[in-house]
N, CA, C and O atoms as CSV, one atom per row, in Angstrom:
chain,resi,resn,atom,element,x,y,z
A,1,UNK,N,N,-27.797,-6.778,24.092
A,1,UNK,CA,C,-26.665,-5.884,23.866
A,1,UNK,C,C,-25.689,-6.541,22.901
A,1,UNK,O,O,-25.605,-7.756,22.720
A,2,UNK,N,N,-24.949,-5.589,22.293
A,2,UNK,CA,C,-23.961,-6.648,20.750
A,2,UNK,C,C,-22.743,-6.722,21.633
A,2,UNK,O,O,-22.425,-6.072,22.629
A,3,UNK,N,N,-22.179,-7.660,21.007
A,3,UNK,CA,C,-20.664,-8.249,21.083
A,3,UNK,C,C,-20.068,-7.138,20.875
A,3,UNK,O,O,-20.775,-6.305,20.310
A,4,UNK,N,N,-18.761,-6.738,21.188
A,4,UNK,CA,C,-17.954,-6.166,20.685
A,4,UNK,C,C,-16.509,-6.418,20.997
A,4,UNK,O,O,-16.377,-7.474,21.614
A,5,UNK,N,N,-15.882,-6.066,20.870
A,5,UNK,CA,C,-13.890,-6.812,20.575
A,5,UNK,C,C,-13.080,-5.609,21.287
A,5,UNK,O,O,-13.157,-4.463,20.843
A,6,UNK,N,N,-12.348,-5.914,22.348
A,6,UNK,CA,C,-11.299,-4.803,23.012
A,6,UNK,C,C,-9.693,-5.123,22.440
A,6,UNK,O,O,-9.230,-6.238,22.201
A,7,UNK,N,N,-9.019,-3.836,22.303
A,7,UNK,CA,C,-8.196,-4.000,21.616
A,7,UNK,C,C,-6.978,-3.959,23.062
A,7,UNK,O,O,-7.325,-4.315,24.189
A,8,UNK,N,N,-5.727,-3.521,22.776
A,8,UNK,CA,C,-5.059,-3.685,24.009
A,8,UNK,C,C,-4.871,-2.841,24.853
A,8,UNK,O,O,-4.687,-3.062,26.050
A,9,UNK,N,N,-4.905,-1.432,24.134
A,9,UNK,CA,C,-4.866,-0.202,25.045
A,9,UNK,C,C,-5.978,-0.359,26.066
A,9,UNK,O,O,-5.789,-0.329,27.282
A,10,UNK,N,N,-7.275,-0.546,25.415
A,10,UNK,CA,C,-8.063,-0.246,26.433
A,10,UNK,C,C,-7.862,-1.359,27.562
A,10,UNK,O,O,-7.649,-1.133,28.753
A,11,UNK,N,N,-7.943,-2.262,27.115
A,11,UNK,CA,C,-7.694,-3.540,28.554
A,11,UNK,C,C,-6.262,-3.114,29.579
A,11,UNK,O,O,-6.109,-3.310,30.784
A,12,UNK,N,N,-5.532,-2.610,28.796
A,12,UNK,CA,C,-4.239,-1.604,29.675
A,12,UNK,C,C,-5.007,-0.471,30.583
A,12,UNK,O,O,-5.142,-0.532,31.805
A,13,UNK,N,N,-5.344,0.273,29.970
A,13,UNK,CA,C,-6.221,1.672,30.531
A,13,UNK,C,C,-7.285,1.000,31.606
A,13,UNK,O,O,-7.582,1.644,32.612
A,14,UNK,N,N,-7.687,0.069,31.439
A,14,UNK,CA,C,-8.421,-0.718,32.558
A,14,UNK,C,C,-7.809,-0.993,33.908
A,14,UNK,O,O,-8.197,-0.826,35.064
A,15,UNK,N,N,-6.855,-1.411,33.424
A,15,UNK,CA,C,-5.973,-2.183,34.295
A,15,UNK,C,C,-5.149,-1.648,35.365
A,15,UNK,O,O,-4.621,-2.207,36.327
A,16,UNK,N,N,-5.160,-0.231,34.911
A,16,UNK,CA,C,-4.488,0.804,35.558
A,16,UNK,C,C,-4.937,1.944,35.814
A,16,UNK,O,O,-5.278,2.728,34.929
A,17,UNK,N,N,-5.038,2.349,37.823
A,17,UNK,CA,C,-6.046,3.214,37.693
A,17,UNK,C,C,-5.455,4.461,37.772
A,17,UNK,O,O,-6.181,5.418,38.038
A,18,UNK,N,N,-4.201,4.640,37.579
A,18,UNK,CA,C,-3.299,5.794,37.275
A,18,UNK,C,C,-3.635,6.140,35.708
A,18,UNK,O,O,-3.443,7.182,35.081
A,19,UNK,N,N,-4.001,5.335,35.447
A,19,UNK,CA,C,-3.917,5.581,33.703
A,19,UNK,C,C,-4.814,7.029,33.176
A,19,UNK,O,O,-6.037,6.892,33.154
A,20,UNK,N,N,-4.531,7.707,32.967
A,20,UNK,CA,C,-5.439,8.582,32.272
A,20,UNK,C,C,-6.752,8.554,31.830
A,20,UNK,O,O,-7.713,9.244,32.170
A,21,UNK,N,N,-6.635,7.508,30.889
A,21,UNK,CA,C,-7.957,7.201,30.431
A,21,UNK,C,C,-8.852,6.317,31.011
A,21,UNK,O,O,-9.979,6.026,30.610
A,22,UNK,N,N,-8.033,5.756,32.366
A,22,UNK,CA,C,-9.214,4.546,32.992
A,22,UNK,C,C,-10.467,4.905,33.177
A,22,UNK,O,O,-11.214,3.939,33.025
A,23,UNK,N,N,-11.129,6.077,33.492
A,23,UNK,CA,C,-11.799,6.606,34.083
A,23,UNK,C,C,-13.234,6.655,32.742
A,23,UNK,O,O,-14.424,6.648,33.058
A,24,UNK,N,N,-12.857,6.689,31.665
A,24,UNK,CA,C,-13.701,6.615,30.591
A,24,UNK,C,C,-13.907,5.192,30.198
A,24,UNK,O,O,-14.991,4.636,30.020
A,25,UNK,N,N,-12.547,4.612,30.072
A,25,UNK,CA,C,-12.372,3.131,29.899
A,25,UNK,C,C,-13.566,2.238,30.806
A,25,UNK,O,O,-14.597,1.818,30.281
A,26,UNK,N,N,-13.284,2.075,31.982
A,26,UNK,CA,C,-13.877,1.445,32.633
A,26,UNK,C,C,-15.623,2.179,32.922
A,26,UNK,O,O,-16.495,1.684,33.637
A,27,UNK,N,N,-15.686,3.088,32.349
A,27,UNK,CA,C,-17.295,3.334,32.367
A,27,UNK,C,C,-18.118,2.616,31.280
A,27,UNK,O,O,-19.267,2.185,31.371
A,28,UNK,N,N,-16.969,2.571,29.854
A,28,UNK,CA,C,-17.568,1.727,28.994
A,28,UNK,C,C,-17.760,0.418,29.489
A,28,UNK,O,O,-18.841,-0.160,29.606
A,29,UNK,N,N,-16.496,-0.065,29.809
A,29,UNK,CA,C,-16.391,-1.517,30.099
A,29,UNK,C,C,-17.667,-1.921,31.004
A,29,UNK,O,O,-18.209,-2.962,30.631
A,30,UNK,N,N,-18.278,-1.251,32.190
A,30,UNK,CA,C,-19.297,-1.343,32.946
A,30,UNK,C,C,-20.505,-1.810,31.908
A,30,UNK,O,O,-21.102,-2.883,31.998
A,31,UNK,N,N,-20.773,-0.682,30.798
A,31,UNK,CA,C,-21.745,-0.509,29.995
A,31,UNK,C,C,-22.172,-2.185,29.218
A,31,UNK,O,O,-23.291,-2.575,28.885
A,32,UNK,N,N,-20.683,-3.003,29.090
A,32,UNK,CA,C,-20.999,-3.727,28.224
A,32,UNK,C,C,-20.797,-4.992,28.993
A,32,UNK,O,O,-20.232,-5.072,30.084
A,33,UNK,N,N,-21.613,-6.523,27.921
A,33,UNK,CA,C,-22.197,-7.343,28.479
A,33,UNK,C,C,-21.126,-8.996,27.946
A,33,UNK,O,O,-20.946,-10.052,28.552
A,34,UNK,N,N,-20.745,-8.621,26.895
A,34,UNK,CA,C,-20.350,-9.563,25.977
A,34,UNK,C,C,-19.107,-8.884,25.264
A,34,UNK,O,O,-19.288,-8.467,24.121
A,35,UNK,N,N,-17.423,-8.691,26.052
A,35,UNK,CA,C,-16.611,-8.172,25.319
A,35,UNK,C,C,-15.125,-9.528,25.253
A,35,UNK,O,O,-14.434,-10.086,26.106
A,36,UNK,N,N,-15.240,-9.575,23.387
A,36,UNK,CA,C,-13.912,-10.333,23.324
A,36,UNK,C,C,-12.882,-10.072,23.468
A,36,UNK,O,O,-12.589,-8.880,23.371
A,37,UNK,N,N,-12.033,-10.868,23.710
A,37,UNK,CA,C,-10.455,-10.109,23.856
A,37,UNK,C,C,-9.857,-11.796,23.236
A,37,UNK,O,O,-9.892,-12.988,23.544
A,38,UNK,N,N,-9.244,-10.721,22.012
A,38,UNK,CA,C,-8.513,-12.238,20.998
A,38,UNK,C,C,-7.383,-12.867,22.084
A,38,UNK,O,O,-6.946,-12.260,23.063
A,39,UNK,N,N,-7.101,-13.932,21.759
A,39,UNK,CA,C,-5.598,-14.588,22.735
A,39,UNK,C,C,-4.563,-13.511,22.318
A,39,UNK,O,O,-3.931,-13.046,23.266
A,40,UNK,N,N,-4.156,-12.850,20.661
A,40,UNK,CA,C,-3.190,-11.959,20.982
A,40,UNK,C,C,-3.575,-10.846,21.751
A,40,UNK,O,O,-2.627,-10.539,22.474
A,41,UNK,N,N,-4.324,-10.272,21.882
A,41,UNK,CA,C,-4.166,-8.927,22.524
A,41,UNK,C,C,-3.737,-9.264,24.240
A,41,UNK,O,O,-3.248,-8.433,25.005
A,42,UNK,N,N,-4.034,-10.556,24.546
A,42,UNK,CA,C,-4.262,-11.295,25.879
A,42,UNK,C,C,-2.652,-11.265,25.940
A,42,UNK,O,O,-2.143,-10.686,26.901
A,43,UNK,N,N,-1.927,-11.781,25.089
A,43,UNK,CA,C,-0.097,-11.711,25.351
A,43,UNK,C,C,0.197,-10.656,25.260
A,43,UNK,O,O,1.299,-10.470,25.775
A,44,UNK,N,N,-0.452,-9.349,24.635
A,44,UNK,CA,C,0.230,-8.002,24.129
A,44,UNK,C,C,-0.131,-7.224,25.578
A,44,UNK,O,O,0.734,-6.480,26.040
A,45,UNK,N,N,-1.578,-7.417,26.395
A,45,UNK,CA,C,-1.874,-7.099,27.912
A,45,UNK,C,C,-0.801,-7.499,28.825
A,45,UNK,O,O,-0.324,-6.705,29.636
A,46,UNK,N,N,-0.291,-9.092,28.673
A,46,UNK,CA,C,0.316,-9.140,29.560
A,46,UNK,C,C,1.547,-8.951,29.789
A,46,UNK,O,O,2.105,-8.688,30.854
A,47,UNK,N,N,1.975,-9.095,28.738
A,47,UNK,CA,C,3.617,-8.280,28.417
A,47,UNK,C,C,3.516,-6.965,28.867
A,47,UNK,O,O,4.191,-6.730,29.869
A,48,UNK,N,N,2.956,-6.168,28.474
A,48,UNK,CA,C,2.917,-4.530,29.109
A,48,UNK,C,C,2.420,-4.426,30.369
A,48,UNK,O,O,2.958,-3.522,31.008
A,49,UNK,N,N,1.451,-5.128,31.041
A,49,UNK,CA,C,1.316,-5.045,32.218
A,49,UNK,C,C,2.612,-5.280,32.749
A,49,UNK,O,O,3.322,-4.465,33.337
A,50,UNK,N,N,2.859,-6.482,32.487
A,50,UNK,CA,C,4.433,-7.319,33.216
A,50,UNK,C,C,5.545,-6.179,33.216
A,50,UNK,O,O,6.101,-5.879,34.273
A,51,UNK,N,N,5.774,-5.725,32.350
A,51,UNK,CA,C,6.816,-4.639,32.276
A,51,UNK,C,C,6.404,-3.257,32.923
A,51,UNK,O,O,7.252,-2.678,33.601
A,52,UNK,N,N,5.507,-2.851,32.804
A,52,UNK,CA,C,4.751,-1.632,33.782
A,52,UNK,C,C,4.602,-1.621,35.013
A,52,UNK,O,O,4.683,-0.617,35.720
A,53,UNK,N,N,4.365,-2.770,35.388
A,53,UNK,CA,C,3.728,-2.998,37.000
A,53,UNK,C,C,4.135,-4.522,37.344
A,53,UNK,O,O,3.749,-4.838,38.470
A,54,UNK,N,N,4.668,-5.318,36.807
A,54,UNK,CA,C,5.077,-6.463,37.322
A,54,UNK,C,C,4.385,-7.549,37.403
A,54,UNK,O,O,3.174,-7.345,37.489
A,55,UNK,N,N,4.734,-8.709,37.408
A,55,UNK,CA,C,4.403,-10.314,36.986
A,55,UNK,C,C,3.418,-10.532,37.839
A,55,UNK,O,O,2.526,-11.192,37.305
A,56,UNK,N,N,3.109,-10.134,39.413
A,56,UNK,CA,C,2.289,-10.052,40.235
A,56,UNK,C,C,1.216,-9.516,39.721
A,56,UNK,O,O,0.296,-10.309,39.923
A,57,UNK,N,N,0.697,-8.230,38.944
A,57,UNK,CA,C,-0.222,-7.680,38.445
A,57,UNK,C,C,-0.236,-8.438,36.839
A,57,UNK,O,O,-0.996,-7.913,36.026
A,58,UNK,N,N,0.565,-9.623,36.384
A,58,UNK,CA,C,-0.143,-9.756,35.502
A,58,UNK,C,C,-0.841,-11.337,35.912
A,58,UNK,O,O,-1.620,-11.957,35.188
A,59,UNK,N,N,-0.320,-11.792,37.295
A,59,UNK,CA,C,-1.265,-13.174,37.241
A,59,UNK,C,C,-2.503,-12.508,38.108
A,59,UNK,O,O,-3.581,-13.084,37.959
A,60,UNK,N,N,-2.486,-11.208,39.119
A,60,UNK,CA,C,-3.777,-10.854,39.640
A,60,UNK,C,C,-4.942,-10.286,38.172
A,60,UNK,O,O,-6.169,-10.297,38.268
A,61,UNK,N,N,-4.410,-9.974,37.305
A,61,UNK,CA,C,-5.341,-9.845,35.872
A,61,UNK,C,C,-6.011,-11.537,35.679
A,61,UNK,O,O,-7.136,-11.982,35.907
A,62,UNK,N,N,-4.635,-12.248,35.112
A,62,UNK,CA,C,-5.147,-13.395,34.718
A,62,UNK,C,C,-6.177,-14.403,35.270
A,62,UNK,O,O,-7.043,-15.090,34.728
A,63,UNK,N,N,-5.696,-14.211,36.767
A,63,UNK,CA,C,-7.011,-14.760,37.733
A,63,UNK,C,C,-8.115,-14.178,37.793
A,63,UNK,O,O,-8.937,-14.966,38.259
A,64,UNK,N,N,-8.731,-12.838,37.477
A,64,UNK,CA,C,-9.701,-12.053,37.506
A,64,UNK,C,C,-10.254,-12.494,36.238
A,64,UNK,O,O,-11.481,-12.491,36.334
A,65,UNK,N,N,-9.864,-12.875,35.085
A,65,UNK,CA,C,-10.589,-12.858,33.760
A,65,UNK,C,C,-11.855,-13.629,33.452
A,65,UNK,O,O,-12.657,-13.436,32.538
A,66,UNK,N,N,-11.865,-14.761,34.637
A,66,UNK,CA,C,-13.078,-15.719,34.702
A,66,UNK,C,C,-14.635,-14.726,35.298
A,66,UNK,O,O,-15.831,-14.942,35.100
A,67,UNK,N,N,-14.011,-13.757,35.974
A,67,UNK,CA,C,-15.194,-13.295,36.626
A,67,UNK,C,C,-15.182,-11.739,36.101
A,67,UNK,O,O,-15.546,-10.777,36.777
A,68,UNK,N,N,-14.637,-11.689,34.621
A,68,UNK,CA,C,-14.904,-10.506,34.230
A,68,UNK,C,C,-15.704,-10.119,33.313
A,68,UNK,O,O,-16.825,-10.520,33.627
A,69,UNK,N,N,-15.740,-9.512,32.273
A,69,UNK,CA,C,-17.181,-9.120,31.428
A,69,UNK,C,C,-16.162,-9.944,29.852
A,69,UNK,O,O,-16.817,-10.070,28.817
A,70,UNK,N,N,-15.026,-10.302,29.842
A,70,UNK,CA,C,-14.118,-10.609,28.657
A,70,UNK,C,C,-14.316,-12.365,28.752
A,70,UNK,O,O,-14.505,-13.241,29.596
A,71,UNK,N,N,-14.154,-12.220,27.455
A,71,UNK,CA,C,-14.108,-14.164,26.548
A,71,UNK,C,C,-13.213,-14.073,25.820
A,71,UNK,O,O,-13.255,-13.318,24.848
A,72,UNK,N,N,-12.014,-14.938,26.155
A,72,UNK,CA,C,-11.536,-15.139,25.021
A,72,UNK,C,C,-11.600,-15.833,23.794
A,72,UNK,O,O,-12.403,-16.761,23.698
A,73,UNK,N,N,-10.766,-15.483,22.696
A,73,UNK,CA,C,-10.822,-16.217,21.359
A,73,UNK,C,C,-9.582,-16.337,20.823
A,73,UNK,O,O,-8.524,-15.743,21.030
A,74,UNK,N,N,-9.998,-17.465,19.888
A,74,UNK,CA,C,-8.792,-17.903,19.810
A,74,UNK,C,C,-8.479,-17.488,18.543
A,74,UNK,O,O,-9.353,-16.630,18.420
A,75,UNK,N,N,-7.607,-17.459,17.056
A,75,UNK,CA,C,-7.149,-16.766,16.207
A,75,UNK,C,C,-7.584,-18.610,15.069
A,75,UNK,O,O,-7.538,-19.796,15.396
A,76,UNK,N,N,-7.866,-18.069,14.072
A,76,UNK,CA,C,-8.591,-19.051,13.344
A,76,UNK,C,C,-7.513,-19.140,12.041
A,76,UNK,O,O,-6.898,-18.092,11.845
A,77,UNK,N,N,-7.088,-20.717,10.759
A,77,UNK,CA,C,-6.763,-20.007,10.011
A,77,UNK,C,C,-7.294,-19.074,9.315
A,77,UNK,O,O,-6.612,-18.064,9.140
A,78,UNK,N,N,-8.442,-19.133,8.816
A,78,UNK,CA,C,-8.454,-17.990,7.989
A,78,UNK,C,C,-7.987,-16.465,8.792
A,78,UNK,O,O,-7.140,-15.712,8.312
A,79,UNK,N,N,-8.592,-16.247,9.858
A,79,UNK,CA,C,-7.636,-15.414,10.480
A,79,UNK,C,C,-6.624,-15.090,10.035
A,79,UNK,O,O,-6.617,-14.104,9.298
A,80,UNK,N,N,-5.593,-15.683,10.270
A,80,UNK,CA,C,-4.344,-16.098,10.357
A,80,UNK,C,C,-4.255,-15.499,8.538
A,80,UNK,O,O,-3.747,-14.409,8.275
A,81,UNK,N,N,-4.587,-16.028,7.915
A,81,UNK,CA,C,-4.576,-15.362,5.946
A,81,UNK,C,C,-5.151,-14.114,6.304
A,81,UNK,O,O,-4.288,-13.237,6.258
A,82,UNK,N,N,-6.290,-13.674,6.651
A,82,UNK,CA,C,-6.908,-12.161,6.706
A,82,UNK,C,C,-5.721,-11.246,6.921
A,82,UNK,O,O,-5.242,-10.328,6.254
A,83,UNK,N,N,-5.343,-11.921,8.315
A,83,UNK,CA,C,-3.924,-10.739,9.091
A,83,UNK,C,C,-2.940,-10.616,7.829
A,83,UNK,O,O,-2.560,-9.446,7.776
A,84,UNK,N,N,-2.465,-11.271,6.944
A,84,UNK,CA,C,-1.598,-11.296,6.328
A,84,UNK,C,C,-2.160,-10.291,5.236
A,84,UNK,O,O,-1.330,-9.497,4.791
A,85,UNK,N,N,-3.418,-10.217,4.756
A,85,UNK,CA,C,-3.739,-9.813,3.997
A,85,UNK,C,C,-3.809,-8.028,3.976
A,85,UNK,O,O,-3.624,-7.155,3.129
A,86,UNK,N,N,-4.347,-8.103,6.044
A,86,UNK,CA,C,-4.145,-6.568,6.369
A,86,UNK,C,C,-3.192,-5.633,6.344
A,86,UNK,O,O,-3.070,-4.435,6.086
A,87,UNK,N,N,-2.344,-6.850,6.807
A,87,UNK,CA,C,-0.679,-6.112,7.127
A,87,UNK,C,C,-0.152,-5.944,5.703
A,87,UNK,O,O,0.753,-5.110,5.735
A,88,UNK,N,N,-0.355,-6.399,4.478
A,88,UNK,CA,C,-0.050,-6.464,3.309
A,88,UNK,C,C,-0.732,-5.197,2.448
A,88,UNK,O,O,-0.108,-4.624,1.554
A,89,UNK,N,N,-1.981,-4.869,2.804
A,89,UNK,CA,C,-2.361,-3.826,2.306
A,89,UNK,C,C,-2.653,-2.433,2.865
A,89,UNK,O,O,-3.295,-1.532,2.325
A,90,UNK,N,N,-1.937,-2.443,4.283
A,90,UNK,CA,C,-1.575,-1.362,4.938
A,90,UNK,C,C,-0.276,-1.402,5.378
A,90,UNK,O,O,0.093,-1.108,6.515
A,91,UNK,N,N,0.496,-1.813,4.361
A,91,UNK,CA,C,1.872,-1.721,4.819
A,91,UNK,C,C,2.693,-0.750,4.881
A,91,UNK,O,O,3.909,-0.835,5.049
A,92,UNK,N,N,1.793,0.603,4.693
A,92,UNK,CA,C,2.812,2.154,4.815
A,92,UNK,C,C,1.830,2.302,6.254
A,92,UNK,O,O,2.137,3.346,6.828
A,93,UNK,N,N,1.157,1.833,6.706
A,93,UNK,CA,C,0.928,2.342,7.725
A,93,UNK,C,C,1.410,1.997,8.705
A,93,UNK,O,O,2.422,1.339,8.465
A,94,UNK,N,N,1.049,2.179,10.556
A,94,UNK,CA,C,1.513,1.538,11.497
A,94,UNK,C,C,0.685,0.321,11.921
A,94,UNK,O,O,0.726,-0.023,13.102
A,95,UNK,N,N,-0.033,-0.327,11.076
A,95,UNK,CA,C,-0.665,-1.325,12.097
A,95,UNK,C,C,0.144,-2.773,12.108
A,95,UNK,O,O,0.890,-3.363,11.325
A,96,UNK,N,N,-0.165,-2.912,12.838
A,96,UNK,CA,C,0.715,-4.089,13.558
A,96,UNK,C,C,-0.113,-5.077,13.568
A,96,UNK,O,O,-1.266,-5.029,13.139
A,97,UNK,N,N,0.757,-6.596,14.352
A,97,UNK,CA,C,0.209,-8.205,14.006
A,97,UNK,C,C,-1.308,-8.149,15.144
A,97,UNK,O,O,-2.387,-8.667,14.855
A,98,UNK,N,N,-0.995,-7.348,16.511
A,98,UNK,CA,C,-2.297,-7.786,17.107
A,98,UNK,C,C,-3.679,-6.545,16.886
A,98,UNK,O,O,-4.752,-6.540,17.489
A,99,UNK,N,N,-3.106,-5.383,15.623
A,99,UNK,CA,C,-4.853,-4.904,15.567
A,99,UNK,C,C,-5.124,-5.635,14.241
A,99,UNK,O,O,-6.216,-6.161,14.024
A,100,UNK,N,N,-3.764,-5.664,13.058
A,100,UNK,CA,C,-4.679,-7.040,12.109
A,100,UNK,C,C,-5.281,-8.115,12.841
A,100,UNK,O,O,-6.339,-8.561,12.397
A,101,UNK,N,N,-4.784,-8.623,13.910
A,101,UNK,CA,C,-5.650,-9.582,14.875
A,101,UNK,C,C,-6.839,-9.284,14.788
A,101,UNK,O,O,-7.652,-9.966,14.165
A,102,UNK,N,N,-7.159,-8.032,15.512
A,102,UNK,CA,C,-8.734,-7.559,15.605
A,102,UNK,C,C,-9.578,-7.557,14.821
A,102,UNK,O,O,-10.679,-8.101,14.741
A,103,UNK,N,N,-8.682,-6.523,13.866
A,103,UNK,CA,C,-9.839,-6.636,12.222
A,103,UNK,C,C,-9.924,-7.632,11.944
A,103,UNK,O,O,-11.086,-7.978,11.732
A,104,UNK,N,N,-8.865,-8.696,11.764
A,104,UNK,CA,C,-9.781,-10.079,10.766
A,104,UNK,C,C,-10.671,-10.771,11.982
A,104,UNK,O,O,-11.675,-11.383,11.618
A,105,UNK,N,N,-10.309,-10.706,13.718
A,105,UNK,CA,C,-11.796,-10.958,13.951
A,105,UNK,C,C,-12.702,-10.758,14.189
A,105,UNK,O,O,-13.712,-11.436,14.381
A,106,UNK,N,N,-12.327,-9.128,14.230
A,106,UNK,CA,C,-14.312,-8.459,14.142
A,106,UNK,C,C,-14.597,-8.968,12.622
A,106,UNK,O,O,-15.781,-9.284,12.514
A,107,UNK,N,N,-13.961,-9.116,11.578
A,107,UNK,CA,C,-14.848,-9.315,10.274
A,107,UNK,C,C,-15.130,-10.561,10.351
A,107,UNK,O,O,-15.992,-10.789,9.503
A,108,UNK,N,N,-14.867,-11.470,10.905
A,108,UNK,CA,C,-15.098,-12.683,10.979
A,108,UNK,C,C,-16.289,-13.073,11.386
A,108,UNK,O,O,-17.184,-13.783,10.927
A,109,UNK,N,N,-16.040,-12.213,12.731
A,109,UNK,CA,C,-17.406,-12.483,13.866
A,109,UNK,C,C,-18.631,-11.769,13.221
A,109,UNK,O,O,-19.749,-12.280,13.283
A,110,UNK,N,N,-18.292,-10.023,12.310
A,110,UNK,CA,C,-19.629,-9.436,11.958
A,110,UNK,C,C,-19.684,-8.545,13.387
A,110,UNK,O,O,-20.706,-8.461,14.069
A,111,UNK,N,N,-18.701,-8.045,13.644
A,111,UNK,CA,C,-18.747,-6.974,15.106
A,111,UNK,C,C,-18.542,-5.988,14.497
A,111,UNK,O,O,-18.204,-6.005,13.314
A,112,UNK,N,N,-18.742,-4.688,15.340
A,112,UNK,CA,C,-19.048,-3.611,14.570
A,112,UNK,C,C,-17.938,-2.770,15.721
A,112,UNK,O,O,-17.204,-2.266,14.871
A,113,UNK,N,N,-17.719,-2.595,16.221
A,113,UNK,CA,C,-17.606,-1.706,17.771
A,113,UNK,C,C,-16.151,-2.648,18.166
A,113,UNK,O,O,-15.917,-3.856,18.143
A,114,UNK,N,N,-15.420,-1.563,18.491
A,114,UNK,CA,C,-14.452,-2.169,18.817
A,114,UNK,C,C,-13.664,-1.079,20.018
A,114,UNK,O,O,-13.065,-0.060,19.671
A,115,UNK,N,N,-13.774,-1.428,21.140
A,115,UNK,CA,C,-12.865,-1.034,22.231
A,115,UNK,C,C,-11.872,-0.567,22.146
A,115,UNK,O,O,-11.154,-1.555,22.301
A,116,UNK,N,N,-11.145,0.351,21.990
A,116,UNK,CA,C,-9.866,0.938,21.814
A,116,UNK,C,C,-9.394,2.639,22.034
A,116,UNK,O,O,-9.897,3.758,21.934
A,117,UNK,N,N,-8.648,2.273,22.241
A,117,UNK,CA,C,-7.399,4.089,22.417
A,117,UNK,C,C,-6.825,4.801,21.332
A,117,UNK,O,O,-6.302,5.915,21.313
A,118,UNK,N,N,-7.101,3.565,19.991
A,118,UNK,CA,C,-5.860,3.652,19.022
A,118,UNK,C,C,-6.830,3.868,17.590
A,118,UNK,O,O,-7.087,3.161,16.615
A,119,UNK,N,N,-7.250,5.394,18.091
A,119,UNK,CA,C,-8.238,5.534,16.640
A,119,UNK,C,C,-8.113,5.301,15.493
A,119,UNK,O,O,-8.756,4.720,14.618
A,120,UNK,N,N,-6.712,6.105,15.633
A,120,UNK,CA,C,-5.424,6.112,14.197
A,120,UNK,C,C,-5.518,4.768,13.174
A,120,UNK,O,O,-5.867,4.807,11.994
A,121,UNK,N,N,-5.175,3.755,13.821
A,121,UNK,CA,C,-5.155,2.882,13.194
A,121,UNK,C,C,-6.679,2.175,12.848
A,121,UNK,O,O,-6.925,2.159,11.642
A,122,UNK,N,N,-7.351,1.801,13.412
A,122,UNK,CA,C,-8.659,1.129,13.270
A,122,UNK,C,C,-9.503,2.691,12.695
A,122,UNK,O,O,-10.646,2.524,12.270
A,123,UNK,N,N,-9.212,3.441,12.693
A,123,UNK,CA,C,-10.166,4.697,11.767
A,123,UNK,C,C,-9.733,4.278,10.441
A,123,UNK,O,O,-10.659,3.996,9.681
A,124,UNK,N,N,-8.379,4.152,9.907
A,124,UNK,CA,C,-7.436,3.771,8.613
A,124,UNK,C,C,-8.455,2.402,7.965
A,124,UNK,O,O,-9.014,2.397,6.869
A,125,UNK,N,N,-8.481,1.293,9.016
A,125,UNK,CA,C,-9.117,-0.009,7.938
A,125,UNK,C,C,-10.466,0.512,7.677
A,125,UNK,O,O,-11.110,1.363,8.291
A,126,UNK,N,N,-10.732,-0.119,6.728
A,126,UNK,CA,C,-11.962,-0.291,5.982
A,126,UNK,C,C,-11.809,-1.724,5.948
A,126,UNK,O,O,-10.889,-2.386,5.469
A,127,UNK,N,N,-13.608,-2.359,6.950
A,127,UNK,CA,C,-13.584,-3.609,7.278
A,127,UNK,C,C,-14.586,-4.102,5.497
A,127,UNK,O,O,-15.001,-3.404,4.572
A,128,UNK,N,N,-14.609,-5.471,5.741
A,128,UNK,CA,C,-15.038,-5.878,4.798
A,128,UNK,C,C,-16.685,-6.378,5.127
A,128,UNK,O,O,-17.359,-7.056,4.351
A,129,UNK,N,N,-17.062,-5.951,6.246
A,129,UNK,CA,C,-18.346,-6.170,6.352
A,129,UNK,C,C,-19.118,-4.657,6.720
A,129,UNK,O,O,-20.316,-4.492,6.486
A,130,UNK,N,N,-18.453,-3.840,7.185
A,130,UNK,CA,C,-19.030,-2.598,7.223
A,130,UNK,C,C,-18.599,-1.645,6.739
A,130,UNK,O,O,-17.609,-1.979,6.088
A,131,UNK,N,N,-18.844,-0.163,6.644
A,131,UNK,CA,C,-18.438,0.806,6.651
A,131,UNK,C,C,-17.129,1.453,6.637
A,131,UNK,O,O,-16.301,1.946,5.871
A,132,UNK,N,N,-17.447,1.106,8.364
A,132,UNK,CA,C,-16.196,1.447,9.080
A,132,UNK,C,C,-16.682,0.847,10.537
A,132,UNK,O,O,-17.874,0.610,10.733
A,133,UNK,N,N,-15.643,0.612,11.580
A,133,UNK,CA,C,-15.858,0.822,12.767
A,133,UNK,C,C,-16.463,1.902,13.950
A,133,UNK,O,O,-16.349,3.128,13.954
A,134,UNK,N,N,-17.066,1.129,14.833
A,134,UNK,CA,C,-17.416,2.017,15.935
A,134,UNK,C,C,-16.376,1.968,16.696
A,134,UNK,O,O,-15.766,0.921,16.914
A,135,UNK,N,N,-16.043,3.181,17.215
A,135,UNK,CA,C,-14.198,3.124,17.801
A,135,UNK,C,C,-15.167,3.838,19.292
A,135,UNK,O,O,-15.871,4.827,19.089
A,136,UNK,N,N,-15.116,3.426,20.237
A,136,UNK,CA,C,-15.268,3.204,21.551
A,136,UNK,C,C,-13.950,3.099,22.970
A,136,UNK,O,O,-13.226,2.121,23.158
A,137,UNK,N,N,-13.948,4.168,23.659
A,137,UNK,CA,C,-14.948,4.815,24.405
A,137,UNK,C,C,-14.589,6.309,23.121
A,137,UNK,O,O,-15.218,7.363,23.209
């Protein structure tokens, strides 16, 4: 089964089973074998958890992550130049520091599929190794 990269909504929509979309969310998440979650999206989860539902639900996340289907990663320089490069050439749009996160590391990694809520934006890039993205669920 391929790698693929979760962005933050969906690890939110996971996380919460009030959420609307958990219910699709977590059928994917079942489906898959090998999903990254960069260190930013990991601060952008826990900040919104923390503020949504409280510091309690964000260390019962953090303790769960060892025995979950997610790996983290860590943000590389070149990374770190890519993001600059994204945010620089989509700068009328809305994307922000943690989905340039994503894109420069699905292009990094060569992932295709990327976990997310937030079509809008990841429909907009055009990666440098594919097409386009598989936007999932």
């Amino acid at each position: 089964m391929e790698t693929v990269i979760a962005d933050t909504g969906f690890i939110v929509a996971l996380t919460n089973i009030s959420d609307s979309k958990h219910g699709v969310v977590k059928s994917v998440y079942l489906k898959q074998q090998n999903i990254l979650m960069p260190q930013t999206v990991l601060a952008e989860v826990a900040y919104l958890v923390g503020r949504e539902a409280g510091i309690k639900n964000v260390s019962t996340f953090l303790k769960g992550l060892t025995a979950s289907r997610f790996s983290l990663i860590a943000l590389t320089t070149e990374d770190i130049l890519r993001i600059a490069e994204i945010l620089e050439q989509y700068v009328d749009s809305r994307i922000d520091f943690v989905d340039a996160s994503v894109m420069a590391m699905a292009e990094r990694l060569n992932i295709n599929t990327i976990l997310t809520l937030d079509y809008r934006d990841f429909s907009l890039f055009r990666p440098e190794h594919c097409d386009a993205f598989i936007l999932m669920p």
